[in-house]
C-alpha positions as CSV (number, residue, x, y, z in Angstrom):
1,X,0.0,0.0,0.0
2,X,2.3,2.4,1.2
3,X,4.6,1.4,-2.0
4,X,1.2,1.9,-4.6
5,X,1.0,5.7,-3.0
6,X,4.9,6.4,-3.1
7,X,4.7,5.2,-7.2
8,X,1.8,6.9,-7.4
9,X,3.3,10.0,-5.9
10,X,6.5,9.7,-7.9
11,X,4.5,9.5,-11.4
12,X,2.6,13.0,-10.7
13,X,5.4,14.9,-9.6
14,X,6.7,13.4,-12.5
15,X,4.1,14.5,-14.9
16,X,4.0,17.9,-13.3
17,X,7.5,18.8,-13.7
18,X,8.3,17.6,-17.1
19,X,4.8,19.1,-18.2
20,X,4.7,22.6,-16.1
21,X,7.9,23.4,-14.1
22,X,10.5,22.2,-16.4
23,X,9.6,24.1,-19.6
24,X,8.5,27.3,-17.5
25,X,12.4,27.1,-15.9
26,X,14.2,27.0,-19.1
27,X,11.4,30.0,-20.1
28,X,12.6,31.8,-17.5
29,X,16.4,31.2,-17.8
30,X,17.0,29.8,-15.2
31,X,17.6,26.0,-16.4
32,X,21.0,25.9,-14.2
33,X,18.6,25.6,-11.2
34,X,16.2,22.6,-13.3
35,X,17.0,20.4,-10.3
36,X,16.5,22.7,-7.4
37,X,12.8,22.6,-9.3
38,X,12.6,19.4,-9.3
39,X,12.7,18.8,-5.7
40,X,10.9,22.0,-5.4
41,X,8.1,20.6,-7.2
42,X,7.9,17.3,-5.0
43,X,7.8,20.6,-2.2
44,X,4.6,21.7,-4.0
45,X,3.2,18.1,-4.1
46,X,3.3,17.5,-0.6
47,X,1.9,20.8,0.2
48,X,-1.4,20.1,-1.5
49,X,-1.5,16.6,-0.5
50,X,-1.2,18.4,3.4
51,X,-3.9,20.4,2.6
52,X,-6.5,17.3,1.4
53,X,-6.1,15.7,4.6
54,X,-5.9,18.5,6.9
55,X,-9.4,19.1,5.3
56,X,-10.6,15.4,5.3
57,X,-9.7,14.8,8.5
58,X,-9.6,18.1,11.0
59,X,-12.3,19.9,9.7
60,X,-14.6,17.3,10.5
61,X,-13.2,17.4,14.0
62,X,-13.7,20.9,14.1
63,X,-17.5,20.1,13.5
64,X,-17.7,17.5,15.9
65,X,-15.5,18.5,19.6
66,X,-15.2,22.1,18.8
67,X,-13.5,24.0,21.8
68,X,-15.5,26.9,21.0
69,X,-18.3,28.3,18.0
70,X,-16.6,30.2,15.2
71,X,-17.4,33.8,15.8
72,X,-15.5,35.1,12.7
73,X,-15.6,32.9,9.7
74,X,-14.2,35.8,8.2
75,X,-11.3,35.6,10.3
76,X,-10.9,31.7,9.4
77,X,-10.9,32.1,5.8
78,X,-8.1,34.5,6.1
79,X,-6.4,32.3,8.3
80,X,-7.1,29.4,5.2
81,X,-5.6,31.9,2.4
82,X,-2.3,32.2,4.9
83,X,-2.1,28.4,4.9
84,X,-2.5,28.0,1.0
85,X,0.3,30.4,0.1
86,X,2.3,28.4,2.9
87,X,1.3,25.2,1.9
88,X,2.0,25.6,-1.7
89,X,4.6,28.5,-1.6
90,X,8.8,28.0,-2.4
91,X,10.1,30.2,0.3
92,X,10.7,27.1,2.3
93,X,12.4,25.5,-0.3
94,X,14.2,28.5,-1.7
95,X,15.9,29.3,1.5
96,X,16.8,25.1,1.7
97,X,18.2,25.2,-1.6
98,X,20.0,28.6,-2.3
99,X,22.2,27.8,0.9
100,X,22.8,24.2,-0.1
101,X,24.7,25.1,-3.3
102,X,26.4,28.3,-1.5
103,X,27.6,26.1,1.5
104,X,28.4,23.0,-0.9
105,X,31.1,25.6,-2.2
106,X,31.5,26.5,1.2
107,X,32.5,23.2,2.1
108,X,34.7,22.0,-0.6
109,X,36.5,25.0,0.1
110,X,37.2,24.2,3.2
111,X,37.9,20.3,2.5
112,X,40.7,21.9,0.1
113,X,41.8,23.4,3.3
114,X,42.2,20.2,5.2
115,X,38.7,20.8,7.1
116,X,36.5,18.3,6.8
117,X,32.4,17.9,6.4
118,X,30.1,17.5,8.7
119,X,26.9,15.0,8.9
120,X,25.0,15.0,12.6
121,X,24.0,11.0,11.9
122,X,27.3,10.4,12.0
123,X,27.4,11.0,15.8
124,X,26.1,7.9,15.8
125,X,27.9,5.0,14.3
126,X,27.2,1.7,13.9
127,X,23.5,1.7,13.8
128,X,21.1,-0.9,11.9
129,X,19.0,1.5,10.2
130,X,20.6,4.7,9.6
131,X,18.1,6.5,7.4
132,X,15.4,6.0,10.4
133,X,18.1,7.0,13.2
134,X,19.3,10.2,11.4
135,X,16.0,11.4,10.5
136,X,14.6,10.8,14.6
137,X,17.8,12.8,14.9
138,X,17.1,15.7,12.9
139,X,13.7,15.6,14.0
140,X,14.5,16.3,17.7
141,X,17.4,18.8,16.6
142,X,15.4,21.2,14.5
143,X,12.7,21.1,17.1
144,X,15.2,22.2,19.7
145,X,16.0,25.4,17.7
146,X,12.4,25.6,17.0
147,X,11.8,25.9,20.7
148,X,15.3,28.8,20.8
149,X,13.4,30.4,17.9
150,X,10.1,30.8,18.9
151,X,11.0,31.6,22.4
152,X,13.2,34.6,21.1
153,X,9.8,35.5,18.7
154,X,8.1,36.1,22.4
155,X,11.1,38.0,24.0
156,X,12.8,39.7,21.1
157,X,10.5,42.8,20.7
158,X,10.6,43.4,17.1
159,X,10.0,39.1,16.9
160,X,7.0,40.2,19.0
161,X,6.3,42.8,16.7
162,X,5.9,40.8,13.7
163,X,4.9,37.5,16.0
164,X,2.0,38.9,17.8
165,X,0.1,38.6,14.3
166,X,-0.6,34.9,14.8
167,X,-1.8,35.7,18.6
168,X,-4.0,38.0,17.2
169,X,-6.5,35.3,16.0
170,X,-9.0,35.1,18.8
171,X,-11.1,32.3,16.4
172,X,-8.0,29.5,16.5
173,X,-8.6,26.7,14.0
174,X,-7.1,24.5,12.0
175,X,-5.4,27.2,9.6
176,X,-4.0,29.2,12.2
177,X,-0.6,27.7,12.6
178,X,0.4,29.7,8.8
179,X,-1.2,33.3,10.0
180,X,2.5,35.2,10.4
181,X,3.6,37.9,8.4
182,X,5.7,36.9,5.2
183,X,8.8,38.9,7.0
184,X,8.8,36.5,10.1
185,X,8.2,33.4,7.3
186,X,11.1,34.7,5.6
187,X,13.4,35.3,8.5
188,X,12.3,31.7,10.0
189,X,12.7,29.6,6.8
190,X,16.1,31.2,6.0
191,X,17.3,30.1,9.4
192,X,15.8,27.0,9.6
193,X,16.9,26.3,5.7
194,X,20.7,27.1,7.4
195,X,20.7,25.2,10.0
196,X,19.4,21.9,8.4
197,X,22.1,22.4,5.3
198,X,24.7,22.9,8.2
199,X,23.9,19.4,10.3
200,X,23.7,17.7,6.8
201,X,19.8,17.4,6.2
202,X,19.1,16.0,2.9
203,X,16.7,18.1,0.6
204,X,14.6,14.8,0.5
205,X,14.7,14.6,4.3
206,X,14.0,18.1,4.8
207,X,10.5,18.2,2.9
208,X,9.4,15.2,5.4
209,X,10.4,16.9,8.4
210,X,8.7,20.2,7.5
211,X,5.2,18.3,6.1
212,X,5.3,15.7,9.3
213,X,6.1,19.6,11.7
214,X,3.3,21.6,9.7
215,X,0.5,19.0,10.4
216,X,1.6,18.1,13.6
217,X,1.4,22.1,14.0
218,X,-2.1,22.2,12.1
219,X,-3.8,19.8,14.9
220,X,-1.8,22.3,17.3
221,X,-4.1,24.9,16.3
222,X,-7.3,23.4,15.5
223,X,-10.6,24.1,17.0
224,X,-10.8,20.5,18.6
225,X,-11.6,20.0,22.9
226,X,-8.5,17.3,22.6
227,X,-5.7,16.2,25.1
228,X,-3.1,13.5,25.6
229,X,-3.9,12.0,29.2
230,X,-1.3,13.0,31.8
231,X,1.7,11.0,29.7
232,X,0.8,11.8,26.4
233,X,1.3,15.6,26.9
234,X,4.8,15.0,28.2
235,X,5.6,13.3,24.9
236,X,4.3,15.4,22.3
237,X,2.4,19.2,22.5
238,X,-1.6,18.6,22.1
239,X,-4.5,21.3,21.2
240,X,-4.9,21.6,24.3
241,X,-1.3,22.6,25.8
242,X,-0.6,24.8,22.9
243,X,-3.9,26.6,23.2
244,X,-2.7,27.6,26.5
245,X,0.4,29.5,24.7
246,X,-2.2,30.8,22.7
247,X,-4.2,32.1,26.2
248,X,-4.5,36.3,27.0
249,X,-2.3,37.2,29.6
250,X,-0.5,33.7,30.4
251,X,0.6,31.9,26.9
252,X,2.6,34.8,25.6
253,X,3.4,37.4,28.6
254,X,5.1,37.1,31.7
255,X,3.5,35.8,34.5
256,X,0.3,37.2,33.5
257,X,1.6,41.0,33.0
258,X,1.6,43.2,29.7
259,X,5.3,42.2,29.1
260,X,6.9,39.9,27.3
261,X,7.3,36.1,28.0
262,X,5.3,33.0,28.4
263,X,5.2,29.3,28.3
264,X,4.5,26.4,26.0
265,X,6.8,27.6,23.2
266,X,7.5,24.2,22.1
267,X,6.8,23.3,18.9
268,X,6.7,19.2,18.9
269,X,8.1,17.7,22.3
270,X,7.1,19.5,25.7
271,X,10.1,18.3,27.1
272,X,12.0,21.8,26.0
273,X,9.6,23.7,28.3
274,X,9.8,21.1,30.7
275,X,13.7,21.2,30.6
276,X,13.5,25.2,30.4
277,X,11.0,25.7,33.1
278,X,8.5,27.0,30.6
279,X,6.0,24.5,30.9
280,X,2.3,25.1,32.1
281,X,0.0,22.2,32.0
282,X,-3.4,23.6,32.1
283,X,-6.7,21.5,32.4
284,X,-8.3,23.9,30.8
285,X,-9.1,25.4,27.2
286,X,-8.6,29.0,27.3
287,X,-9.9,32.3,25.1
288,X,-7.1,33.6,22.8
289,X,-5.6,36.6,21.6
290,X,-3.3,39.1,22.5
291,X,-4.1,41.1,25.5
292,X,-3.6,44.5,23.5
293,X,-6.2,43.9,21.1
294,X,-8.8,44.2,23.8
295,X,-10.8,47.3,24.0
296,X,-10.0,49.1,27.3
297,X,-9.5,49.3,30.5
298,X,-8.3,45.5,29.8
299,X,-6.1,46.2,26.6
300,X,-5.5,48.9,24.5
301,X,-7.7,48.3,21.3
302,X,-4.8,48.1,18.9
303,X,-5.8,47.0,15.4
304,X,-4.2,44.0,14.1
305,X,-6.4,44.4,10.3
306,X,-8.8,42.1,9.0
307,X,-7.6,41.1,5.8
308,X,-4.4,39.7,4.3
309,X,-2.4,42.8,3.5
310,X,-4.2,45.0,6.0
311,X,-2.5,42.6,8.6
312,X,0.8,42.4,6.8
313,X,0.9,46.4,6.4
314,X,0.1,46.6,10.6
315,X,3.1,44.3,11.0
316,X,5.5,46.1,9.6
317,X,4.0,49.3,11.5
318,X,4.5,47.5,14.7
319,X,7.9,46.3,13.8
320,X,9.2,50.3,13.5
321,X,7.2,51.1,16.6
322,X,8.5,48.6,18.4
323,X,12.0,49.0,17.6
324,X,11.9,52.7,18.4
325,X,10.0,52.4,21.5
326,X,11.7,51.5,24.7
327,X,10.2,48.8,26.7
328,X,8.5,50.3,30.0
């Protein structure tokens, strides 16, 4: 079975590559980078394959154990437009494969020098199966930095600035994990793109570990009343821990105040905010938001735009007024 759907798989990127991608490179110019598009392709693939299931499978969910009604289907949609131009966007994949060639020269520069290359499965020698082994590896690396990243994206203030866009959503659902403004995409996939070309990440590998992230993320954020039982949300972050870094005045600011902070900034395994002290297990499911957004005397009504490029334009104001403004 699983064979029939990797064949299957394999034709249609296939057929969509020699077809569309292919001829459209060489169009462009750009046929030096015809196998960067390739694997760029299999990129898109996955993407919409991602977005059939999340909708098969979540959405009925959503229907059935909602943790709250939709106020805003408005807001949703929006939410489902961010997710698509993830989903099915390159900047992933750029970022991945622009620094692979530039650190490949990088590297064999270096091995001229007498330095050597580095592969982080190697660490561990000896093993049966090494493709399994190295890609657990990678796995638990990657979500490491995710956990440095997004904790600086909650105590970095122009992070916050551009950050605070996905707290805004006080409607969380399934297509909430890809509402962030395209700068903080950028930044993140850049980074990311780095470090997995730096610890020896194949492209191949890479594209599994980002689809198996984004829809472990995707149930993250869904509208679904569901837990892990007292073990299960050691092992791996559930709705229902995640919606708590989601919560006003606890998720994202310290101890309850109007300054920056939180908890739960784990992105798969709980045991970096365990590890970190960051960790709060509520038995609850609590409103979101940002505590800003709130009309006063609770917050200060601040705007975070309705549509697409409304929000996008407000980021980018709140990145220059929070970089100019000293925190109180």
């Amino acid at each position: 079975m699983i064979q029939t759907i990797s064949d299957l798989f394999a034709t249609v990127q296939g057929w969509l590559f020699e077809t569309l991608v292919q001829p459209l490179v060489f169009f462009i110019g750009m046929g030096e980078f015809v196998e960067e598009a390739f694997t760029g392709t299999e990129f898109v693939l996955v993407g919409i394959c991602e977005l059939v299931i999340l909708f098969l499978i979540l959405r009925p969910l959503e229907s059935a154990i909602p943790v709250h009604p939709i106020t805003d289907p408005r807001a949703r949609w929006n939410d489902f437009i961010y997710t698509v131009l993830q989903r099915l966007g390159i900047i992933p994949i750029i970022a991945f494969l622009l620094l692979d060639p530039a650190l490949s020269y990088l590297s064999e520069a270096l091995h001229l020098e007498g330095w050597g290359t580095f592969n982080l499965d190697q660490v561990w020698p000896g093993v049966t199966d090494r493709a399994l082994v190295s890609f657990l590896l990678y796995m638990v690396v990657l979500d490491l930095c995710e956990y440095i990243y997004h904790w600086a994206q909650h105590n970095v203030r122009w992070m916050w600035a551009l950050h605070s866009l996905h707290h805004s959503q006080q409607n969380m659902n399934l297509w909430s994990d890809d509402r962030n403004h395209m700068l903080d995409n950028l930044v993140h996939d850049i980074i990311f793109g780095l470090i997995a070309v730096l610890i020896g990440v194949e492209p191949s590998q890479y594209i599994l570990l980002v689809s198996l992230s984004r829809m472990l993320q995707s149930l993250q954020h869904a509208n679904v009343r569901i837990h892990f039982g007292r073990m299960g949300e050691y092992l791996l972050v559930s709705p229902r821990f995640h919606r708590t870094h989601h919560a006003i005045g606890l998720g994202h600011e310290s101890r309850g105040r109007n300054s920056l902070g939180g908890h739960n900034f784990a992105v798969l395994f709980p045991i970096w905010d365990v590890l970190f002290r960051t960790a709060h297990f509520s038995q609850g499911f609590a409103m979101t938001g940002v505590r800003d957004q709130l009309p006063p005397p609770a917050g200060k009504g601040r705007d975070y735009g309705r549509g697409f490029w409304a929000q996008q334009w407000l980021g980018l104001k709140r990145l220059v007024e929070f970089t100019r403004r000293k925190p109180r």
